[in-house]
PDB file with SEQRES, HELIX, SHEET and CRYST1 records, atoms N, CA, C and O in Angstrom:
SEQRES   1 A   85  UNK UNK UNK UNK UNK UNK UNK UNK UNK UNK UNK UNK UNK          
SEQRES   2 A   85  UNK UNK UNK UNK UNK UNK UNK UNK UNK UNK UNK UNK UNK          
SEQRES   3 A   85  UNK UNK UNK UNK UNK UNK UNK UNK UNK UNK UNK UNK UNK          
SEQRES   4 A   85  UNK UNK UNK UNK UNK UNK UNK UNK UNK UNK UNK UNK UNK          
SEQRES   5 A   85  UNK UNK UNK UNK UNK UNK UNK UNK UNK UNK UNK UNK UNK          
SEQRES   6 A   85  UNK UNK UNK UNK UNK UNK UNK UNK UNK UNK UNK UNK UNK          
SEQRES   7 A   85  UNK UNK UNK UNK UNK UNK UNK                                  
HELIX    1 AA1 UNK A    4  UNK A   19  1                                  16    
HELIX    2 AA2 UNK A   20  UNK A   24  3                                   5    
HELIX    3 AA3 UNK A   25  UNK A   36  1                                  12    
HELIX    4 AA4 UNK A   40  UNK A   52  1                                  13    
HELIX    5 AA5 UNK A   54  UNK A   57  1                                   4    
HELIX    6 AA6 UNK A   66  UNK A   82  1                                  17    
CRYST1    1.000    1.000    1.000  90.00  90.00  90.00 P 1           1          
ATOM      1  N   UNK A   1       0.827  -1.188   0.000  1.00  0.00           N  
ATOM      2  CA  UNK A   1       0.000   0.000   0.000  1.00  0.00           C  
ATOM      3  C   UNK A   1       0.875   1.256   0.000  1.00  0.00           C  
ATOM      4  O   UNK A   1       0.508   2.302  -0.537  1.00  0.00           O  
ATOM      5  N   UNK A   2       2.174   1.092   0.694  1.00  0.00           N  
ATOM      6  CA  UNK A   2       2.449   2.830   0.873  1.00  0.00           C  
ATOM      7  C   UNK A   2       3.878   2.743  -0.407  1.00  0.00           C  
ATOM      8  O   UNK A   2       4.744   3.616  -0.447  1.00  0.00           O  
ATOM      9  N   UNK A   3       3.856   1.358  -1.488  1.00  0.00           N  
ATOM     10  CA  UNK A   3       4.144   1.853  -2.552  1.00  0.00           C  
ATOM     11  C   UNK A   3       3.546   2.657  -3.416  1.00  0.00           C  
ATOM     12  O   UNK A   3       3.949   3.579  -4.125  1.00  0.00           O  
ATOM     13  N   UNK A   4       2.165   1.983  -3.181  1.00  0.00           N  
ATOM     14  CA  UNK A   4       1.235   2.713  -4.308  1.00  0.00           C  
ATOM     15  C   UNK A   4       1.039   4.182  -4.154  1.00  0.00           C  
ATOM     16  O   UNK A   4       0.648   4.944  -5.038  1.00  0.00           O  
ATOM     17  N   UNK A   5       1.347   4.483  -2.959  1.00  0.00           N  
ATOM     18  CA  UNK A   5       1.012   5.852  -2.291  1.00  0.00           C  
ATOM     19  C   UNK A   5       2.215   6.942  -2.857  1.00  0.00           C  
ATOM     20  O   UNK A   5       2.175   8.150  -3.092  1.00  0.00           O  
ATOM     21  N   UNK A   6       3.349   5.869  -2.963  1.00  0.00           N  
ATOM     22  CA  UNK A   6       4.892   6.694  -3.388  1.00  0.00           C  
ATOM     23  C   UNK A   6       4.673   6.799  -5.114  1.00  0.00           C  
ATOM     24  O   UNK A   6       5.156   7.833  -5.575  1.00  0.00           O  
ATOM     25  N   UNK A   7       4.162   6.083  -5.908  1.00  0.00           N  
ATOM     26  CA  UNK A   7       4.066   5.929  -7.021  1.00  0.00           C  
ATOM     27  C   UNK A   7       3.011   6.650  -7.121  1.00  0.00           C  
ATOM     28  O   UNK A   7       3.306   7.413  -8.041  1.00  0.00           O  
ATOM     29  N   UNK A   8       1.570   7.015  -6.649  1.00  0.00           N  
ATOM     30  CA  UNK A   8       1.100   8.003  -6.680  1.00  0.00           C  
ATOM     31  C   UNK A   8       1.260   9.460  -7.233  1.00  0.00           C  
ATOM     32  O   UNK A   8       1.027  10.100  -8.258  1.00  0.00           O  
ATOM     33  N   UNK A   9       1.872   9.650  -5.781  1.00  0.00           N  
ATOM     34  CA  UNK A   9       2.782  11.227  -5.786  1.00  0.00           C  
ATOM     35  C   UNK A   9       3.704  11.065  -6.942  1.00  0.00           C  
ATOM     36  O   UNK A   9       3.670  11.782  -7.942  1.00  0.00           O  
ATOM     37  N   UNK A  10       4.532  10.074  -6.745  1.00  0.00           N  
ATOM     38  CA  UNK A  10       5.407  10.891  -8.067  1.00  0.00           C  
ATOM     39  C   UNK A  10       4.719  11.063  -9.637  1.00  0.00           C  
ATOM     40  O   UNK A  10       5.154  11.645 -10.631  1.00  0.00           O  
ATOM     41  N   UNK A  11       3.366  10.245  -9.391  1.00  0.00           N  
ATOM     42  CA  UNK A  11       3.047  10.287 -11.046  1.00  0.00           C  
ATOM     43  C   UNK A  11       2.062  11.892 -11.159  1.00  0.00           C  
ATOM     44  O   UNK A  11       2.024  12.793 -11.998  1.00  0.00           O  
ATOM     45  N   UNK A  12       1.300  11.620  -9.738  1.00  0.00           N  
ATOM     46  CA  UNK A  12       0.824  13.167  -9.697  1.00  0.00           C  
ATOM     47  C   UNK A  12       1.779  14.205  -9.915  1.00  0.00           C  
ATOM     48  O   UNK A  12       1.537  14.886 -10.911  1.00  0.00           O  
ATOM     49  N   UNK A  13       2.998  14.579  -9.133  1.00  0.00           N  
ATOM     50  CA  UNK A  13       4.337  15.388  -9.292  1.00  0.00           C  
ATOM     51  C   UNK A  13       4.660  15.224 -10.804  1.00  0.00           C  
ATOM     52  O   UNK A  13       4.657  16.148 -11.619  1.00  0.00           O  
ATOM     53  N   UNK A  14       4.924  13.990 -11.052  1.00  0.00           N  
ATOM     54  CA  UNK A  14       5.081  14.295 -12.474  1.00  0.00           C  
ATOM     55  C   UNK A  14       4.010  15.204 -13.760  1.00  0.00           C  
ATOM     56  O   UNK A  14       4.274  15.957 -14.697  1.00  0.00           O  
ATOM     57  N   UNK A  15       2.785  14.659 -13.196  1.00  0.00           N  
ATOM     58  CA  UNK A  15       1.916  15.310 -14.331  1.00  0.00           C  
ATOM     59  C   UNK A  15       1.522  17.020 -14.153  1.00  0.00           C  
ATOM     60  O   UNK A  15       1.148  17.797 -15.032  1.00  0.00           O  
ATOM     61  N   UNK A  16       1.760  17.285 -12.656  1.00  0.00           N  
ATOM     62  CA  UNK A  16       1.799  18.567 -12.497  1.00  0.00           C  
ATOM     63  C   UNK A  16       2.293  19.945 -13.198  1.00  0.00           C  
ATOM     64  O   UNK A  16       1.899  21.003 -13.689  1.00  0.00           O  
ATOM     65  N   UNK A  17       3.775  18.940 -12.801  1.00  0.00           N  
ATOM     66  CA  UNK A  17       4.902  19.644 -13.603  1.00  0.00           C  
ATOM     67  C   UNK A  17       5.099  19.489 -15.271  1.00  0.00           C  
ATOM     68  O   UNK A  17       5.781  20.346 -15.834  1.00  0.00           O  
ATOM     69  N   UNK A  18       4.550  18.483 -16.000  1.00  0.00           N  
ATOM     70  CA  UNK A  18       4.362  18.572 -17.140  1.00  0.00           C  
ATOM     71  C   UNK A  18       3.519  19.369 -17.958  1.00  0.00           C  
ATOM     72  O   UNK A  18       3.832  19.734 -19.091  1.00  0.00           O  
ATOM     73  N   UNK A  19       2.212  19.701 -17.261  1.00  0.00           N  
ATOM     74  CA  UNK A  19       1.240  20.609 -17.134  1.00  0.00           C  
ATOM     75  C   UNK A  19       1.805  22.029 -17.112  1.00  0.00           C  
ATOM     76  O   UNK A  19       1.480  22.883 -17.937  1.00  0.00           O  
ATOM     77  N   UNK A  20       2.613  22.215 -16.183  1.00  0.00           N  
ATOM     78  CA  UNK A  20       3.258  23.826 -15.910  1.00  0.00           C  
ATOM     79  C   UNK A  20       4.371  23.898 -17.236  1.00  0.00           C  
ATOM     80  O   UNK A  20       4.693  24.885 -17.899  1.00  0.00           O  
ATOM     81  N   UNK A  21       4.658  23.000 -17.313  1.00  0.00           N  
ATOM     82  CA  UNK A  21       5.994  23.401 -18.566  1.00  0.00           C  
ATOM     83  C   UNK A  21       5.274  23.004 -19.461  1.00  0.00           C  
ATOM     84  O   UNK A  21       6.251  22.363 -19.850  1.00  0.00           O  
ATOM     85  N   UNK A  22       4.274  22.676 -20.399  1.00  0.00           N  
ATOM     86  CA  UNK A  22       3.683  22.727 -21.659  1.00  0.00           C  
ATOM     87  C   UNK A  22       2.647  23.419 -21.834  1.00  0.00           C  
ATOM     88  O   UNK A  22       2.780  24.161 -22.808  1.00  0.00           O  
ATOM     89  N   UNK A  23       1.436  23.532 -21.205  1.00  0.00           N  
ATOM     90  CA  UNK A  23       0.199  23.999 -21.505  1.00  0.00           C  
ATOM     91  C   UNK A  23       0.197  25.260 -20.425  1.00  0.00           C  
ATOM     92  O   UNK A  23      -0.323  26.258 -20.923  1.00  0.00           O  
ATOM     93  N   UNK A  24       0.705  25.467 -18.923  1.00  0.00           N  
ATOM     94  CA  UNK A  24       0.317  26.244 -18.432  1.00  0.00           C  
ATOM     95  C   UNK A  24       1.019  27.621 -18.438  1.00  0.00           C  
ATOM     96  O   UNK A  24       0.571  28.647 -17.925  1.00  0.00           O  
ATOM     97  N   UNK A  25       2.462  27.450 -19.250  1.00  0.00           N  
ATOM     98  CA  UNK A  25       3.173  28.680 -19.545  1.00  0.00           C  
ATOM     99  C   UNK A  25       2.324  29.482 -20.854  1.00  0.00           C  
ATOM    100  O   UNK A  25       2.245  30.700 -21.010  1.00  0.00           O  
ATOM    101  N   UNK A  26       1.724  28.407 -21.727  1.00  0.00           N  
ATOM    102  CA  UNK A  26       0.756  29.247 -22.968  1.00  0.00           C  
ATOM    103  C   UNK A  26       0.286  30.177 -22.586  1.00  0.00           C  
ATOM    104  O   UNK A  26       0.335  31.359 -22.926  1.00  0.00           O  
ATOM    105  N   UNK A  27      -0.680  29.116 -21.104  1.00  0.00           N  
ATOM    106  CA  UNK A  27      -2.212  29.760 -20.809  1.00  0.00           C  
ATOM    107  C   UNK A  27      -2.169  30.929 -20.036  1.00  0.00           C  
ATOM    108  O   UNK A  27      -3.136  31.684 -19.931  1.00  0.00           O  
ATOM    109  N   UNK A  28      -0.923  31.137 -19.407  1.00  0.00           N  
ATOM    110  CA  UNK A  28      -0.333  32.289 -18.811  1.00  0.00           C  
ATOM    111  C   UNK A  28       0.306  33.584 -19.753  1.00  0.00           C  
ATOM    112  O   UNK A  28       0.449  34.744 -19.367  1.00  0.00           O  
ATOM    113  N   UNK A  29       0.554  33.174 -20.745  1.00  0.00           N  
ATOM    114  CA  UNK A  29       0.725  34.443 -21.450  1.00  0.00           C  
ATOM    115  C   UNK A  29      -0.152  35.338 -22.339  1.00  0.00           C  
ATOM    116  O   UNK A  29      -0.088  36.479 -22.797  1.00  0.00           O  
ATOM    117  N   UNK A  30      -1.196  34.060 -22.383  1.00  0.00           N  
ATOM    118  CA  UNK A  30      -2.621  34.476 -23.349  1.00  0.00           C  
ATOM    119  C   UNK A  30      -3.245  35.150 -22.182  1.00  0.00           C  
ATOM    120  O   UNK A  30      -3.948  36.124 -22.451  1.00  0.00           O  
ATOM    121  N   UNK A  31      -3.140  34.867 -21.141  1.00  0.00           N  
ATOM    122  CA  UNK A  31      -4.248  35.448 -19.802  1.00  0.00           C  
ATOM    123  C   UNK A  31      -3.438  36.906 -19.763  1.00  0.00           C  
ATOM    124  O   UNK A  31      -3.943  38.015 -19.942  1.00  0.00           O  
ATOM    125  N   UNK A  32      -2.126  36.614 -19.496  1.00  0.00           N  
ATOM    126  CA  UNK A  32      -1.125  38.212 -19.435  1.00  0.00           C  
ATOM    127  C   UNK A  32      -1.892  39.269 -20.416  1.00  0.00           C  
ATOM    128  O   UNK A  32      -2.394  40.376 -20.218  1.00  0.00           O  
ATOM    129  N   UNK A  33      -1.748  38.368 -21.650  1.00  0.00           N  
ATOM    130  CA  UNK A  33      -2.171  39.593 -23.039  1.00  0.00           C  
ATOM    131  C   UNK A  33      -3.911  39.726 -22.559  1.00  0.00           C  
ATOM    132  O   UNK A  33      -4.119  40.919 -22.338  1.00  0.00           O  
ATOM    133  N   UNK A  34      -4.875  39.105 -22.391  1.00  0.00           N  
ATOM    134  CA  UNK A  34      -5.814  39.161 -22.318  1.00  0.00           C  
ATOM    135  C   UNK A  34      -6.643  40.208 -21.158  1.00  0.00           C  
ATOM    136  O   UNK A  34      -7.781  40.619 -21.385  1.00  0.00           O  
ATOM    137  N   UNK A  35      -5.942  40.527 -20.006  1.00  0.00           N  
ATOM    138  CA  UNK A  35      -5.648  41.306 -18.732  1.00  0.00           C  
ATOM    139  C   UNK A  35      -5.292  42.512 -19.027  1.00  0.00           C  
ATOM    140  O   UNK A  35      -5.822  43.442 -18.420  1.00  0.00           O  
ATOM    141  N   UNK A  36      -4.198  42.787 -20.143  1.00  0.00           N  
ATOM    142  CA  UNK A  36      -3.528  44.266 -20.943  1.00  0.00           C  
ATOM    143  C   UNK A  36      -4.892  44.530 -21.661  1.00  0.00           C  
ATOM    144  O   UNK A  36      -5.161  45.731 -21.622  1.00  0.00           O  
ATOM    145  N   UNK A  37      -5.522  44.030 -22.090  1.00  0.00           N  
ATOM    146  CA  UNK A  37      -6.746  44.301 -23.181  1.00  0.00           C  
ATOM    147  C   UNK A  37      -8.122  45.074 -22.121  1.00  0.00           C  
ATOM    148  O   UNK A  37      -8.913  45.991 -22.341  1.00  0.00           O  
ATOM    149  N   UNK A  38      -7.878  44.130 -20.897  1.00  0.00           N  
ATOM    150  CA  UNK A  38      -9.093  45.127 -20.094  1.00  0.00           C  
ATOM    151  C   UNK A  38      -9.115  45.520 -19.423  1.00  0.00           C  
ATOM    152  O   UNK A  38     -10.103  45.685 -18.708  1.00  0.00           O  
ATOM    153  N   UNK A  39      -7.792  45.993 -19.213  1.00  0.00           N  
ATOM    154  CA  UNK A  39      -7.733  47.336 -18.518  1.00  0.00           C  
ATOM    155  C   UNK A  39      -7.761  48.821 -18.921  1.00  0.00           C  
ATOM    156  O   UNK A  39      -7.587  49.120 -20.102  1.00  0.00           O  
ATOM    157  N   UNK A  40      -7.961  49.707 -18.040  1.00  0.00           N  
ATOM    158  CA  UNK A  40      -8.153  51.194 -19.085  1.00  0.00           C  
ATOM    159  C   UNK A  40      -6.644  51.335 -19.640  1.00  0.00           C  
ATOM    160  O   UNK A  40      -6.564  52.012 -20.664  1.00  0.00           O  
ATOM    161  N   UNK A  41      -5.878  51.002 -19.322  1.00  0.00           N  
ATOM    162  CA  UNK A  41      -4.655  51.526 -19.511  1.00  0.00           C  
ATOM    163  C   UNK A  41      -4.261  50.890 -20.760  1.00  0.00           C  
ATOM    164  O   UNK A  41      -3.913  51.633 -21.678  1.00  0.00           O  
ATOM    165  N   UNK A  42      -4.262  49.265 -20.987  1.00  0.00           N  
ATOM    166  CA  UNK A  42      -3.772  48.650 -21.797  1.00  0.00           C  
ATOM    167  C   UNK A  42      -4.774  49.230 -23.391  1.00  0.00           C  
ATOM    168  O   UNK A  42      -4.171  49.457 -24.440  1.00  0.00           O  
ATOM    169  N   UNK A  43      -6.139  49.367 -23.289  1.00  0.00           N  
ATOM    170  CA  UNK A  43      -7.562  49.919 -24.010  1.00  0.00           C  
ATOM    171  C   UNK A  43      -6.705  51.293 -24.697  1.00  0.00           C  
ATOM    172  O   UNK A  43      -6.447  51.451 -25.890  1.00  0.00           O  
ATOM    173  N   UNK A  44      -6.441  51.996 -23.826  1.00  0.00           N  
ATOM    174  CA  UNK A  44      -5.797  52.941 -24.091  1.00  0.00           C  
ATOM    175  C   UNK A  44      -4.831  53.115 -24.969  1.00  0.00           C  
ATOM    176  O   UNK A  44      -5.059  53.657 -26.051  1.00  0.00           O  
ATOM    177  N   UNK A  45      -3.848  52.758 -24.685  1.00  0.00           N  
ATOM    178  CA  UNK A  45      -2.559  52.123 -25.001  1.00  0.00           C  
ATOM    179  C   UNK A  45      -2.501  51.634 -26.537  1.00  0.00           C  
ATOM    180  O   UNK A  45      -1.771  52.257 -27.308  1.00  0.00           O  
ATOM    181  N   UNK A  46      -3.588  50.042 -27.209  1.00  0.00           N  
ATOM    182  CA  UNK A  46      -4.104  50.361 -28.473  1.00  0.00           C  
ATOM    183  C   UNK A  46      -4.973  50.963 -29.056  1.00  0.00           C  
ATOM    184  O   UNK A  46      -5.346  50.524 -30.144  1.00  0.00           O  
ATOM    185  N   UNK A  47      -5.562  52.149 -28.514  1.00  0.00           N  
ATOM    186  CA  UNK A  47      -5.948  53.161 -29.005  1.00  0.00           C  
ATOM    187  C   UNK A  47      -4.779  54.128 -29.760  1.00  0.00           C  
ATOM    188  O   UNK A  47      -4.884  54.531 -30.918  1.00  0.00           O  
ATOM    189  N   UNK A  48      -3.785  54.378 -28.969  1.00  0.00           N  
ATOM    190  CA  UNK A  48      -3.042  55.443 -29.369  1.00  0.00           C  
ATOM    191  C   UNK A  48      -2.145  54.878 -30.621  1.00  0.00           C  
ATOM    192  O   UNK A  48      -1.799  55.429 -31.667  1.00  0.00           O  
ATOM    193  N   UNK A  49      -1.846  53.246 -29.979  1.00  0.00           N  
ATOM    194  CA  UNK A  49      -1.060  52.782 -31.255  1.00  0.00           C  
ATOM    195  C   UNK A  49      -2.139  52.571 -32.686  1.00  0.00           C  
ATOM    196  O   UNK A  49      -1.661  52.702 -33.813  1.00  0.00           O  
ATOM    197  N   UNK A  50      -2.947  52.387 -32.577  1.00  0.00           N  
ATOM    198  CA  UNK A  50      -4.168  53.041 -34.021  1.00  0.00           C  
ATOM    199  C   UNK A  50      -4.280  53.988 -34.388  1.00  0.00           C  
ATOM    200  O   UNK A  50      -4.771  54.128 -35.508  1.00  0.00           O  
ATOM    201  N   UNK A  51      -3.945  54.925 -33.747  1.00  0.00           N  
ATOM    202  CA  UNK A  51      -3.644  56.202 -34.429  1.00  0.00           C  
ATOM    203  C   UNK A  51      -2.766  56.463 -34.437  1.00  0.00           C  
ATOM    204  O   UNK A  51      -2.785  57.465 -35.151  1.00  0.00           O  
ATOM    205  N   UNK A  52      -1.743  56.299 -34.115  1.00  0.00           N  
ATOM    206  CA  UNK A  52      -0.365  56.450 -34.772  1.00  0.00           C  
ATOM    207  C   UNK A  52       0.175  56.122 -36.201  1.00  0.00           C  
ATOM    208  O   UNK A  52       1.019  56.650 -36.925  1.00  0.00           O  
ATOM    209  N   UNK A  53      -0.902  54.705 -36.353  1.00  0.00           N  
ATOM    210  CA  UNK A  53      -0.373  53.863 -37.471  1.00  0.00           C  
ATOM    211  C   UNK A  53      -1.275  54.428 -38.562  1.00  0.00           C  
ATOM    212  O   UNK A  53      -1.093  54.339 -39.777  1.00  0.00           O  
ATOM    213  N   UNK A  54      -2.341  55.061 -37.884  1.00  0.00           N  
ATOM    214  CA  UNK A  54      -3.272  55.442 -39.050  1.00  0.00           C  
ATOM    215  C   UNK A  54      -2.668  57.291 -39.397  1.00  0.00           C  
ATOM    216  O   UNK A  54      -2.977  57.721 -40.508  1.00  0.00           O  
ATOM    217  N   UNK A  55      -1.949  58.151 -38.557  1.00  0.00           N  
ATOM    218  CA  UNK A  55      -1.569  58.899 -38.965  1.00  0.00           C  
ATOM    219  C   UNK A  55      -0.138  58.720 -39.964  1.00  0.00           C  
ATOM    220  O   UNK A  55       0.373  59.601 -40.655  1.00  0.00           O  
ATOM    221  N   UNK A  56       0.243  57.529 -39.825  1.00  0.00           N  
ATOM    222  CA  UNK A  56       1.493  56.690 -40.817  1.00  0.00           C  
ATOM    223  C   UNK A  56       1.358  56.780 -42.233  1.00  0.00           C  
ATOM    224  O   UNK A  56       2.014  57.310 -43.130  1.00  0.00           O  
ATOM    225  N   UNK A  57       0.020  55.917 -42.150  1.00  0.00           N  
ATOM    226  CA  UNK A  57      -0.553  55.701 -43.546  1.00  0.00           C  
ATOM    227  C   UNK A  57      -1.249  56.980 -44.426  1.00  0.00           C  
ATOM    228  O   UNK A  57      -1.319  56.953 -45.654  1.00  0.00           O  
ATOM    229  N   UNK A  58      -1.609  57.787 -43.828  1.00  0.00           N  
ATOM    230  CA  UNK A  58      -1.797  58.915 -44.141  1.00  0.00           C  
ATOM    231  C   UNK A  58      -0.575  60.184 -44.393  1.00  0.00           C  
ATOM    232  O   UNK A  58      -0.715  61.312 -44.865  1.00  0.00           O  
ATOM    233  N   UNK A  59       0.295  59.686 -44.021  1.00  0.00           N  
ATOM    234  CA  UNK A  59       1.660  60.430 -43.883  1.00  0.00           C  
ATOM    235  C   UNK A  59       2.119  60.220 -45.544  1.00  0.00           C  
ATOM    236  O   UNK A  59       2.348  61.077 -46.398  1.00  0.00           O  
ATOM    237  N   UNK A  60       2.148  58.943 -45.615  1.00  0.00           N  
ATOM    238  CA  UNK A  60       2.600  58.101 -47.190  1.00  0.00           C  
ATOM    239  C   UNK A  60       2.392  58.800 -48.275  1.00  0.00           C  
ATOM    240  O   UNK A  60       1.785  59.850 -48.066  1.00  0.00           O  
ATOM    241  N   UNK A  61       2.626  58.629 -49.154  1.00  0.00           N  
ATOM    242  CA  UNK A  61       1.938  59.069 -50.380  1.00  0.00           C  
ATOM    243  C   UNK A  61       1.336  58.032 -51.132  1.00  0.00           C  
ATOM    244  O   UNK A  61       0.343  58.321 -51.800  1.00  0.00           O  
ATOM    245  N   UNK A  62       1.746  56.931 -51.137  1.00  0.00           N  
ATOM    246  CA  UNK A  62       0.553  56.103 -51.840  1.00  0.00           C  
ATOM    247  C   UNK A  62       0.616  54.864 -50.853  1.00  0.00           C  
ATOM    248  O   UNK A  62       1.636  54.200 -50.669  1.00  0.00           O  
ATOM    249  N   UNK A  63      -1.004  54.567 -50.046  1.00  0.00           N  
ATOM    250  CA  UNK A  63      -1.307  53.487 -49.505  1.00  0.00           C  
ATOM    251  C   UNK A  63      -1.097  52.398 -49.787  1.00  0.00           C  
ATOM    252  O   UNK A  63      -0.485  51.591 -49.087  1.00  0.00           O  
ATOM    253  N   UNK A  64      -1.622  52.180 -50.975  1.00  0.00           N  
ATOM    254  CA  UNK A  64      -1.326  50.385 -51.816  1.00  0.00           C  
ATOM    255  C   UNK A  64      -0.062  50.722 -52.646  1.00  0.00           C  
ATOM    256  O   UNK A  64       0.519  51.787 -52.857  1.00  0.00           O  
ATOM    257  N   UNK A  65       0.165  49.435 -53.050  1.00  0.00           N  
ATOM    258  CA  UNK A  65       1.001  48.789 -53.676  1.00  0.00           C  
ATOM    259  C   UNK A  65       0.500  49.025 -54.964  1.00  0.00           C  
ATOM    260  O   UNK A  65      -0.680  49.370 -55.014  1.00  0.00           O  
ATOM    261  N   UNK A  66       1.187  48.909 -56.140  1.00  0.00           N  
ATOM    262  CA  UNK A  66       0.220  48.754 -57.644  1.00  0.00           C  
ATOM    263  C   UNK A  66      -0.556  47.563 -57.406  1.00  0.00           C  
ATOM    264  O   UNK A  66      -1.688  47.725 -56.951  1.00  0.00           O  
ATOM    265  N   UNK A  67      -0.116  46.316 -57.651  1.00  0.00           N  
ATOM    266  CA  UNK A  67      -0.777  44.920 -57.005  1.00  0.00           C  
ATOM    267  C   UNK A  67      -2.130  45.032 -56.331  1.00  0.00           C  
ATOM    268  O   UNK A  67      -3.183  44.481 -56.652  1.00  0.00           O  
ATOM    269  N   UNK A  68      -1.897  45.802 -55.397  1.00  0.00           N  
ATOM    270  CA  UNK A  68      -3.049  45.873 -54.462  1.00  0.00           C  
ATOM    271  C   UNK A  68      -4.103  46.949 -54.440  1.00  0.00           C  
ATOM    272  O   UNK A  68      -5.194  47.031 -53.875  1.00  0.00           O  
ATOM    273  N   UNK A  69      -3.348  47.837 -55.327  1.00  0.00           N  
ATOM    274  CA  UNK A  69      -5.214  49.119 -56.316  1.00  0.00           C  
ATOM    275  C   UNK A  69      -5.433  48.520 -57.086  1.00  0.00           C  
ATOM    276  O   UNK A  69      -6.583  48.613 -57.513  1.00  0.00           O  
ATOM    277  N   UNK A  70      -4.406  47.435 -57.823  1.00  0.00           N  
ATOM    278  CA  UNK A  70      -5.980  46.435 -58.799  1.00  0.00           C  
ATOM    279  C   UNK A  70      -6.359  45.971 -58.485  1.00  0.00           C  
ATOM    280  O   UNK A  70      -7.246  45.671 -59.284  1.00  0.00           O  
ATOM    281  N   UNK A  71      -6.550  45.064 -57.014  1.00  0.00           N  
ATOM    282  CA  UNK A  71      -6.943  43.610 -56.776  1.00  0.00           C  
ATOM    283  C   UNK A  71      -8.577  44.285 -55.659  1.00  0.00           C  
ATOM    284  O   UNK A  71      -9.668  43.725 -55.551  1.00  0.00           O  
ATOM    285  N   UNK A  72      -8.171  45.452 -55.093  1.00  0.00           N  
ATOM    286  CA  UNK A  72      -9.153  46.589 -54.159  1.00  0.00           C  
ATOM    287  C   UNK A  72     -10.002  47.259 -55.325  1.00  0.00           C  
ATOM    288  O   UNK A  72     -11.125  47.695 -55.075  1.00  0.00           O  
ATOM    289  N   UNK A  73      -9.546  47.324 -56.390  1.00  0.00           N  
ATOM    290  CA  UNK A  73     -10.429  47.752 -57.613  1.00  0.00           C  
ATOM    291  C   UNK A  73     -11.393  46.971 -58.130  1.00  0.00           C  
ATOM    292  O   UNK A  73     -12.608  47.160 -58.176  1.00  0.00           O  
ATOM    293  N   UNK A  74     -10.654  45.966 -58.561  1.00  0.00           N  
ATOM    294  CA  UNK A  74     -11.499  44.526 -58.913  1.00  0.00           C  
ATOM    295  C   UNK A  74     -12.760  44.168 -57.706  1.00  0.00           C  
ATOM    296  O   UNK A  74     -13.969  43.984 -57.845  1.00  0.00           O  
ATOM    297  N   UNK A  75     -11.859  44.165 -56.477  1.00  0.00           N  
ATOM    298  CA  UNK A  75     -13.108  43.837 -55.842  1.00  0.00           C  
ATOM    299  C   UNK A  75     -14.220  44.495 -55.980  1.00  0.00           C  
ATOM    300  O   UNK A  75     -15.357  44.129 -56.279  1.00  0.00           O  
ATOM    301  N   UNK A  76     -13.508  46.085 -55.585  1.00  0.00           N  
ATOM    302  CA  UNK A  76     -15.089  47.137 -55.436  1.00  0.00           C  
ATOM    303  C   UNK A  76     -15.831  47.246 -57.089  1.00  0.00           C  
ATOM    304  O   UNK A  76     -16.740  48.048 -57.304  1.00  0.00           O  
ATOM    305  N   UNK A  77     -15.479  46.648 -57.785  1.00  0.00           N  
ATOM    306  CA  UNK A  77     -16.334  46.702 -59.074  1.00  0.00           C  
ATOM    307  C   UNK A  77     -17.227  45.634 -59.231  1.00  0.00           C  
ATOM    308  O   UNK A  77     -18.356  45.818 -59.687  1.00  0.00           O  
ATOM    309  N   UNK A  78     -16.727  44.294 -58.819  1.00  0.00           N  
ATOM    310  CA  UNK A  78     -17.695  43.090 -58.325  1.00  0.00           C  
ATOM    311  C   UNK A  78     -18.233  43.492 -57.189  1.00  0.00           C  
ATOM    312  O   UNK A  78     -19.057  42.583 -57.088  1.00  0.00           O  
ATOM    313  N   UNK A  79     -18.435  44.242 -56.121  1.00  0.00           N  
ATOM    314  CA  UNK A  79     -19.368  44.218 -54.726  1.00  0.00           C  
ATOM    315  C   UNK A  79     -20.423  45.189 -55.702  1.00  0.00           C  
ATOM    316  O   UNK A  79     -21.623  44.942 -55.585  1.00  0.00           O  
ATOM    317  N   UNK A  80     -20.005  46.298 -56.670  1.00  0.00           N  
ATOM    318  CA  UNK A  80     -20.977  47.023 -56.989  1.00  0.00           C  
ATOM    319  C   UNK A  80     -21.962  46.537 -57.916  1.00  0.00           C  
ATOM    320  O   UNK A  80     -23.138  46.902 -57.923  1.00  0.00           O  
ATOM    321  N   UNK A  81     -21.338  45.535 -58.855  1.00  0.00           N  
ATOM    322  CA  UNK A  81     -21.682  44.796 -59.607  1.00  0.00           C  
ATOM    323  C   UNK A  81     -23.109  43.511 -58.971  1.00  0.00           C  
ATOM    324  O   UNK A  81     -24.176  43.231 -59.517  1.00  0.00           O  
ATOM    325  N   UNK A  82     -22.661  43.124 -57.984  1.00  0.00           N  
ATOM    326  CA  UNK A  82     -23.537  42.360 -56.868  1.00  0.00           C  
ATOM    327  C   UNK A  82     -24.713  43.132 -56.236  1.00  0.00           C  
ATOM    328  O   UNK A  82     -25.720  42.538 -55.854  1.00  0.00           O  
ATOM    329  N   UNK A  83     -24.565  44.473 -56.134  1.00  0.00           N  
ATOM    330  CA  UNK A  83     -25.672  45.420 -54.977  1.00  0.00           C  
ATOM    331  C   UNK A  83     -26.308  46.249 -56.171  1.00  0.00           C  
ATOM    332  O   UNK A  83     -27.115  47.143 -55.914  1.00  0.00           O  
ATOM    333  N   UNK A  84     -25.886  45.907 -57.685  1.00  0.00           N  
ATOM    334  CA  UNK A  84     -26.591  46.522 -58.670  1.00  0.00           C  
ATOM    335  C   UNK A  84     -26.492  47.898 -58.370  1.00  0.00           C  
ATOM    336  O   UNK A  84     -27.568  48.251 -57.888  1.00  0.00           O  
ATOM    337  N   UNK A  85     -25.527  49.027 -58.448  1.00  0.00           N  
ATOM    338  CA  UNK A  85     -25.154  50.326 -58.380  1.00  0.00           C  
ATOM    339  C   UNK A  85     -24.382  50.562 -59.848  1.00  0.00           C  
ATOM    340  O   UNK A  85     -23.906  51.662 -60.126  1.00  0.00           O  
TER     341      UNK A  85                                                      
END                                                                             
């Protein structure tokens, strides 16, 4: 009986600690980032970095790529094409 008890613990100890070094360091950094998101500060925080990036893009002189005013063209001519405009 007080093998089973020693083999126990160590398999519990073992799975504990396998737990903390694979899955529970993830779940701890997704909770970290997830905690920055609701607080006023962190809310805040990507607020300002959205406008920063959006005063960036506006800074530019041309947003797209060539590639990518035809492919944003194409689309908006098929969505208009679809809503009959």
């Amino acid at each position: 009986m007080r093998l089973f008890i020693y083999k126990s613990i160590v398999i519990f100890v073992g799975i504990y600690l396998l737990y903390n070094f694979t899955i529970g360091k993830t779940i701890d950094q997704y909770e970290s980032k997830l905690i920055y998101f609701v607080t006023d500060q962190g809310r805040e925080d990507v607020r300002n970095l959205i406008r920063k990036e959006l005063k960036n893009t506006i800074d530019n002189e041309n947003v797209f790529d060539p590639e990518d005013r035809v492919l944003v063209k194409e689309l908006i001519e098929k969505i208009r094409i679809e809503l009959g405009y």
